[in-house]
C-alpha positions in Angstrom: 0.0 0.0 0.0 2.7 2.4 0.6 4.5 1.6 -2.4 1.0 2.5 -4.3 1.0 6.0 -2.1 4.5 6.6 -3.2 4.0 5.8 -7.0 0.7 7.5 -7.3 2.4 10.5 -5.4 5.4 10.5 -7.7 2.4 10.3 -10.6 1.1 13.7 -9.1 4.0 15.6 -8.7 5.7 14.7 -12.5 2.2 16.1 -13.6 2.3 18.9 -11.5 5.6 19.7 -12.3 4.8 19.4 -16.7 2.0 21.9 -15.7 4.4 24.3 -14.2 6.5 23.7 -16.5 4.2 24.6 -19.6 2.7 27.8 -17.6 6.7 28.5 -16.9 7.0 29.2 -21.0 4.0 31.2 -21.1 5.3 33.5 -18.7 9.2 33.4 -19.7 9.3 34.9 -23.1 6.6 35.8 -25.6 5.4 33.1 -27.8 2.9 31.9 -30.8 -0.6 30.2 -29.7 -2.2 27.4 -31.3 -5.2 30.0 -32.5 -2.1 31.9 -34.0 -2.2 34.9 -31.1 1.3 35.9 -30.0 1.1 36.6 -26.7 3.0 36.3 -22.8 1.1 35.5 -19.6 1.7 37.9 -16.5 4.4 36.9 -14.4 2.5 38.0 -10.8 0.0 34.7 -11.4 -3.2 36.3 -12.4 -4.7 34.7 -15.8 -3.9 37.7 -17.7 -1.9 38.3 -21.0 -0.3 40.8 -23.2 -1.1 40.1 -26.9 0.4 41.7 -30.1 -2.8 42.9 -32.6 -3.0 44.4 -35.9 -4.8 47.5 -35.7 -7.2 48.5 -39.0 -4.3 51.0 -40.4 -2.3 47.4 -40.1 0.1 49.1 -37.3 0.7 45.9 -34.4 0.6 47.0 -31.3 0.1 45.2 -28.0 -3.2 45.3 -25.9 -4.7 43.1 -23.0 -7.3 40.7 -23.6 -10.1 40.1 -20.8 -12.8 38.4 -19.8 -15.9 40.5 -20.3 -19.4 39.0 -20.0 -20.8 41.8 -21.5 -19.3 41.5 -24.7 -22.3 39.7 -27.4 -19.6 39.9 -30.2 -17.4 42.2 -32.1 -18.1 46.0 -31.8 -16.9 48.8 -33.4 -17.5 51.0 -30.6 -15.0 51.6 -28.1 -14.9 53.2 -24.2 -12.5 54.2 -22.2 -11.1 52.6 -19.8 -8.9 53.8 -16.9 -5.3 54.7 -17.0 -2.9 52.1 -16.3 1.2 53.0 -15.2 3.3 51.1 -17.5 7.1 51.3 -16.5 6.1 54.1 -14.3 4.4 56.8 -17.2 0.7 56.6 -17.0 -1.0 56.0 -20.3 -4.6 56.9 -21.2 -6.8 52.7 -22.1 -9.5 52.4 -24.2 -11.3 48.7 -24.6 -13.6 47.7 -27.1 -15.4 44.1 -27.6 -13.8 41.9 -29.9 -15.7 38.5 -29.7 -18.2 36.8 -26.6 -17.6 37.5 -23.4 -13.8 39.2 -25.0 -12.6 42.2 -24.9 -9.0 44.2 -26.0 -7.6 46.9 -23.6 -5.6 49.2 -25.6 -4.1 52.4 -25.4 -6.1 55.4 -26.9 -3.6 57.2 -28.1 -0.9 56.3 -30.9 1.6 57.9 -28.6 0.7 55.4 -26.0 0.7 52.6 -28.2 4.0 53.1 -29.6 5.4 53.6 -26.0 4.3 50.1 -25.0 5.7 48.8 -27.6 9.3 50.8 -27.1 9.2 49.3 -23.7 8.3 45.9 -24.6 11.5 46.4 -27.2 14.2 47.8 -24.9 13.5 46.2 -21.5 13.5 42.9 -19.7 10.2 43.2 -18.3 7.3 45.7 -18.3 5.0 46.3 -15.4 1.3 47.2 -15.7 -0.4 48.6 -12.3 -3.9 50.9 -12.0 -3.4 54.6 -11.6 -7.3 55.6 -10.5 -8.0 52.0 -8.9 -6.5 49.6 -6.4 -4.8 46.6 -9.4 -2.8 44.2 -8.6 1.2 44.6 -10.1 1.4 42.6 -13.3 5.0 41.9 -14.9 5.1 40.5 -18.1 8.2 39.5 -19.8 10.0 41.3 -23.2 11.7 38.3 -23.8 11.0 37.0 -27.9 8.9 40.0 -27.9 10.9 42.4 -30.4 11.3 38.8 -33.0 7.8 38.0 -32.8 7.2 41.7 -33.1 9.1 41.8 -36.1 7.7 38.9 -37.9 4.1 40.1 -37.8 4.9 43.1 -38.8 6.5 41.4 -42.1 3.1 39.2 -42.5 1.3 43.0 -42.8 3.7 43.8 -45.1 2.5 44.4 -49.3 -0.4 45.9 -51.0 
């Protein structure tokens, strides 16, 4: 019996640990989804991510999915949302619906959006924290981010 408590908790911990392990790479470096997203998973433990998009005008940028059970679909509207302190300079948020129960938080201005970017480019890590409400910290890692940047840019590429 204690030999079938010791396998069966050997069993658990090599599953726990290939868990880890695959949450690990989501937070370590920025990376390509199986839906084709290129994204990194906040390196506090919440479930949240920074993604790259493609904006209409075909500029990437990088914005925040999240869960929002409002959201019945796309929409072209979009509302502001409040600002968040990225590497310690506040930046102005918008969101807007993108599927069910999805949203994208963004920043409103290009400014903004090509700041977040910049930092995503020339630091190790960038930190995301509320400015008008109580957030928790999130760090998300630059690593990967400037090749994967580069390569969607190329796919955007043309005429």
């Amino acid at each position: 019996m204690k030999k079938l408590l010791s396998v069966i908790a050997l069993g658990v911990a090599v599953l726990s640990t290939n868990v880890m392990a695959e949450d690990d790479d989501r937070v370590s470096e920025w990376y390509e989804a199986v839906n084709g997203r290129i994204l990194v998973k906040d390196m506090m433990g919440s479930d949240l991510y920074a993604q790259l998009y493609t904006t209409a005008q075909g500029e990437v940028r990088v914005g925040f999915p999240q869960y929002e059970p409002e959201c019945d679909g796309f929409e072209s509207n979009f509302y502001n949302g409040a600002p968040l302190r990225i590497n310690n300079t506040i930046v102005k948020m918008s969101y807007q619906c993108m599927e069910e129960d999805y949203s994208l938080f963004y920043a409103t201005t290009s400014a903004g959006a090509q700041y977040i970017v910049n930092e995503f480019k020339r630091s190790k890590t960038v930190a995301l924290e509320g400015v008008t409400h109580d957030m928790d910290i999130m760090i998300f890692s630059a690593m990967n981010f400037t090749k994967l940047y580069n390569q969607q840019r190329m796919h955007n590429v043309g005429i």
